[in-house]
N, C-alpha and C positions, 0 to 999 in steps of 0.2 A: 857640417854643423860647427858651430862656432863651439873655439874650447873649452871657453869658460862658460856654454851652457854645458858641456857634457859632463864639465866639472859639477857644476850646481847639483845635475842631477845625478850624478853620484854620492853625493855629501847630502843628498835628501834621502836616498835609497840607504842611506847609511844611518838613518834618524836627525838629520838635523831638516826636521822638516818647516820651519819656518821660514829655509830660503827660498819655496817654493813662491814668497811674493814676488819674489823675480820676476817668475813666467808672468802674475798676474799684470803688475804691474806693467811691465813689456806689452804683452798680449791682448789684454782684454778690451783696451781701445776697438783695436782690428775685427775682432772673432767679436764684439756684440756689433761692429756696423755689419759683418757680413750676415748673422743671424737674422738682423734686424731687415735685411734687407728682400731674409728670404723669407722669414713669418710675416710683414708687414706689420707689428706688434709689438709698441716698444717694451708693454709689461711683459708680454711672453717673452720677446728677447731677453731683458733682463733676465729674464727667470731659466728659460735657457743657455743663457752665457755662463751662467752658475754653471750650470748641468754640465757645460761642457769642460769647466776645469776641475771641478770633481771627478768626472770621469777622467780626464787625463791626467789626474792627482794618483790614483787608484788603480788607473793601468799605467804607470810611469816606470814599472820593472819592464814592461812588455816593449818598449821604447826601443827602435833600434836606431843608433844612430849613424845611420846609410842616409835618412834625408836630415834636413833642418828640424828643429823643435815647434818653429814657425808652419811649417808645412805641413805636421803630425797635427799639431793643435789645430788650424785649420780645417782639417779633413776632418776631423772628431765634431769640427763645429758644422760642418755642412752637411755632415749624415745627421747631426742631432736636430736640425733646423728644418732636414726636407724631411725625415719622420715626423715631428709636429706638424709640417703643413700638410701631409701627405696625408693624415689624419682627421683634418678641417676641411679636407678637401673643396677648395675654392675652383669655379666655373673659371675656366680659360678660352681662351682665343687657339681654336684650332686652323693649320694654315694649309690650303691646297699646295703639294709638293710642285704642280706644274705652274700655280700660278709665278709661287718664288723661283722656277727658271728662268721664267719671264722675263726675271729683274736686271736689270747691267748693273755690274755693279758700279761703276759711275755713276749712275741716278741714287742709289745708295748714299756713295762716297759723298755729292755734292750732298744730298739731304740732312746728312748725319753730321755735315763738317759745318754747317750754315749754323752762327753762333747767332742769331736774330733771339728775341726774345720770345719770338709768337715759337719760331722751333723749339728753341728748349724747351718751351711748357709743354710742344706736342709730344716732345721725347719721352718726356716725363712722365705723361699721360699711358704714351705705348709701351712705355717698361713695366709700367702697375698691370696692365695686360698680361702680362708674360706668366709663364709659368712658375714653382720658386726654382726648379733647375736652370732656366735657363737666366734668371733673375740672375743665380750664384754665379754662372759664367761669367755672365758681362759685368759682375762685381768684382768679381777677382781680378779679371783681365785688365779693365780701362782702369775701376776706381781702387783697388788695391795695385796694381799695376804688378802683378804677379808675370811669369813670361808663361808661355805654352805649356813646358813643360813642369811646372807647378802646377799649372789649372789643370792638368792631365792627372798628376800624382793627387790630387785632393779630391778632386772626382771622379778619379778610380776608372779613366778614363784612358784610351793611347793618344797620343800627342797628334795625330793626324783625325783621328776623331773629334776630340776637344776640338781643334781648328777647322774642321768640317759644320758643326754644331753652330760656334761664334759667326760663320758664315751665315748661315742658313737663320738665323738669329738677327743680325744684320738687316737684312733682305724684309724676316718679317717686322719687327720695329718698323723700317721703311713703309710696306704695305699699311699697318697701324697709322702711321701718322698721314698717311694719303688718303686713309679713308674718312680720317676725322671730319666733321663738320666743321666749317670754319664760324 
């Protein structure tokens, strides 16, 4: 963890809680794309993103700092995000385990690398598919560009899991966009 956050939040735990706009200001860019990405709902996320620095306002004694503050506040936002959706519970795309062996992942790689316009829209299309966990993966991974072992520690996940998951995630996306209608 950087020093002069462990500083901040010392000097917050200590009463000077106004420099808590630090995290906000740092943070809250990040932690509402990632909520937002995982409720589909920019009022909820809004409203959500709140949730989530309050909550990390209020257990910030509990804070240990073994990871970054960046990776704490993350994971606070990705349990508060898939609880809300988890809630709403939206229909998903469920995928046969044998079809996804099927796949090479070179027919994958070529798919998902293809910057055409007609693919990204399908991409785009097959990610609103997804579920919001696997939503948070391939947001953390590609568009926050976190490494394994973050997206592991945030999702409360083991690091060969987490990259098992982002596979198998992959694969389905791929199927999604192959099945679309053209």
């Amino acid at each position: 963890m950087k020093d002069d956050e462990r500083h901040i939040i010392q000097r917050i735990l200590r009463g000077e809680t106004a420099l808590y706009e630090h995290f906000l200001n740092t943070y809250s860019q990040q932690v509402f794309i990632l909520v937002a990405r995982i409720v589909s709902n920019q009022e909820d996320a809004e409203e959500l993103t709140q949730d989530v620095f309050l909550k990390a306002f209020q257990h910030l004694s509990s804070f240990k700092s073994t990871s970054s503050f960046s990776t704490w506040i993350y994971s606070i936002a990705y349990n508060t995000a898939i609880s809300s959706a988890r809630k709403k519970k939206f229909d998903t795309f469920v995928m046969d385990d044998a079809l996804l062996a099927n796949i090479s992942d070179t027919q994958v790689d070529e798919a998902l690398n293809d910057e055409g316009e007609e693919q990204i829209a399908k991409l785009n299309r097959a990610m609103e598919q997804l579920d919001s966990e696997e939503q948070a993966l391939i947001s953390l991974f590609y568009y926050e560009e976190k490494t394994l072992n973050e997206v592991a520690l945030i999702l409360g996940l083991t690091e060969s899991n987490a990259k098992v998951k982002l596979h198998r995630i992959r694969k389905k996306i791929y199927v999604l966009m192959k099945q679309e209608k053209v």
